[in-house]
C-alpha positions in Angstrom: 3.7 5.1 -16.1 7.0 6.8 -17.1 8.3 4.1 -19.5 11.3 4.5 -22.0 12.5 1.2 -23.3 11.6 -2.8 -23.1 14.7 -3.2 -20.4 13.9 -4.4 -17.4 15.0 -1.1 -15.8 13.7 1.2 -18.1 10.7 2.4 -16.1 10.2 5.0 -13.5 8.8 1.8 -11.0 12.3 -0.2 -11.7 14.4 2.3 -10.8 12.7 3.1 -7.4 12.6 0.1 -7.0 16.3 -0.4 -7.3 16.6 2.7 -5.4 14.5 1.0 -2.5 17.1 -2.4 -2.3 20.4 -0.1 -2.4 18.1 2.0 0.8 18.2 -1.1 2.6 21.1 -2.6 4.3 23.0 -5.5 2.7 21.7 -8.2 5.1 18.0 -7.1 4.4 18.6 -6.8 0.2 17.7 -9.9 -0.3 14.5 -10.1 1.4 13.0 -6.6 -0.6 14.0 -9.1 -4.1 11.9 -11.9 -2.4 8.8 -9.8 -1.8 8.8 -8.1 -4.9 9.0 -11.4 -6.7 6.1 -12.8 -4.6 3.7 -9.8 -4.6 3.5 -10.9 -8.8 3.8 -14.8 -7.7 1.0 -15.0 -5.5 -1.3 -12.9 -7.2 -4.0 -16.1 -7.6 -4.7 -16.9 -11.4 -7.8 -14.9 -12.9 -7.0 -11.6 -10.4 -4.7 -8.7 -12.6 -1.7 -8.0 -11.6 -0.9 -4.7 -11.1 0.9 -2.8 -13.8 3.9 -1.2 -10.6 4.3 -4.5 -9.0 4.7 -6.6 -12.1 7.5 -3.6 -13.1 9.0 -4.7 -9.6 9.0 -7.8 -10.4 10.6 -7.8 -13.8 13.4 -5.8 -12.3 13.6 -8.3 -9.5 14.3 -11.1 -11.5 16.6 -9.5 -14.0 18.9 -9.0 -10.2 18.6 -12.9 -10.1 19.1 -13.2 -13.9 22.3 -11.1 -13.3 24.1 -13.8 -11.1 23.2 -16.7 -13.1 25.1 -18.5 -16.1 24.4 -16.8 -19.2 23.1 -13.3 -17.6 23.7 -10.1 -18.2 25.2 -8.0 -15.5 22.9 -4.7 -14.2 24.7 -2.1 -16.6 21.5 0.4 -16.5 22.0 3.7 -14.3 18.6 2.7 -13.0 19.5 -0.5 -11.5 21.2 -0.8 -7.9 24.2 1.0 -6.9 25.1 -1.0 -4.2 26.5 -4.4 -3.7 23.9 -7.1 -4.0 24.4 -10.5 -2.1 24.0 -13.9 -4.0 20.1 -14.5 -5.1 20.8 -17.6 -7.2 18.3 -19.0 -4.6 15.4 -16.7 -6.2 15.6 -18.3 -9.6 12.3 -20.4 -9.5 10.4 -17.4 -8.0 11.3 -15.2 -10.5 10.1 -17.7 -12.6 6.7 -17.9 -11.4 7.2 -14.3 -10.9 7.5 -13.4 -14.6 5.3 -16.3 -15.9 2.4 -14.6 -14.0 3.6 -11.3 -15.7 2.9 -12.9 -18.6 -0.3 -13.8 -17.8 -3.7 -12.2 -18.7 -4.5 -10.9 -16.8 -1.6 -8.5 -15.9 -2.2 -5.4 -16.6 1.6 -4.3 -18.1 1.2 -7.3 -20.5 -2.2 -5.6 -21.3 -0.5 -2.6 -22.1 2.8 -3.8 -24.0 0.2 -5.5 -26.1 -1.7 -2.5 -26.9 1.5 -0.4 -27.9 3.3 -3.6 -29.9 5.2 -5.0 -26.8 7.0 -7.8 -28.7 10.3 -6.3 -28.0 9.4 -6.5 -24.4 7.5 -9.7 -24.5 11.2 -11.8 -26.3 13.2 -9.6 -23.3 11.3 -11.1 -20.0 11.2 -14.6 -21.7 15.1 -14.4 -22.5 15.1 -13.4 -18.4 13.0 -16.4 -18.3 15.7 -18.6 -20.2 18.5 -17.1 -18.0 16.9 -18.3 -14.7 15.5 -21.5 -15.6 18.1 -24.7 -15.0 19.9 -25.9 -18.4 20.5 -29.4 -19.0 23.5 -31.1 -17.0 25.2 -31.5 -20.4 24.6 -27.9 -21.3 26.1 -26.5 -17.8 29.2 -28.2 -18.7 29.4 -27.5 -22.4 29.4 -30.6 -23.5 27.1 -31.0 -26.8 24.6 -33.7 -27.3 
């Protein structure tokens, strides 16, 4: 596994992933997002979850995490190139997606916790806090 940082595109299976949506045309980019997200989403509880697609899956949902209030815009030269349509709609699968990253087992957890992951454990739950809905109060700024 060619791995250089905690970022959600900072491994040789993110960026070919990202590589594989910008191969696809714009009508179909959606759809490669969606299946990444559910290969790590329906992997049933107490069955690992492959190191590759669990990458896949964090890169997914940092795409989602992009478009939503609060997220950070793709600014690695490993994410996509080209245009990306809206994927708001994704937010509770890449959810589920990344809370089943996060769960033993899943083999890249297994192995961010063997080399001191914590950086990369606090960067998928802040992609968590991106796509999961804030308070009505909180969308509009108003303070409670």
């Amino acid at each position: 596994m060619g791995t250089w940082g905690v970022g959600p595109f900072d491994s040789d299976t993110a960026a070919d992933f990202c590589g594989e949506v910008d191969g696809v045309v714009l009508g179909e980019r959606e759809q490669a997002v969606r299946v990444a997200l559910l290969r790590a989403a329906d992997v049933p509880d107490g069955v690992e979850i492959d190191a590759c697609e669990a990458e896949r899956a964090v890169a997914a949902a940092a795409l989602v995490a992009a478009q939503c209030p609060g997220g950070e815009s793709v600014a690695s030269v490993y994410g996509p190139d080209e245009p990306l349509p809206d994927l708001t709609g994704l937010r509770g699968l890449a959810v589920e997606a990344l809370g089943r990253v996060l769960t033993e087992p899943s083999e890249l957890y297994e192995l961010w916790a063997e080399s001191g992951g914590e950086g990369w454990v606090a960067e998928v739950r802040r992609l968590e806090n991106v796509l999961l809905p804030q308070p009505a109060g909180e969308q509009l700024g108003f303070f409670r």
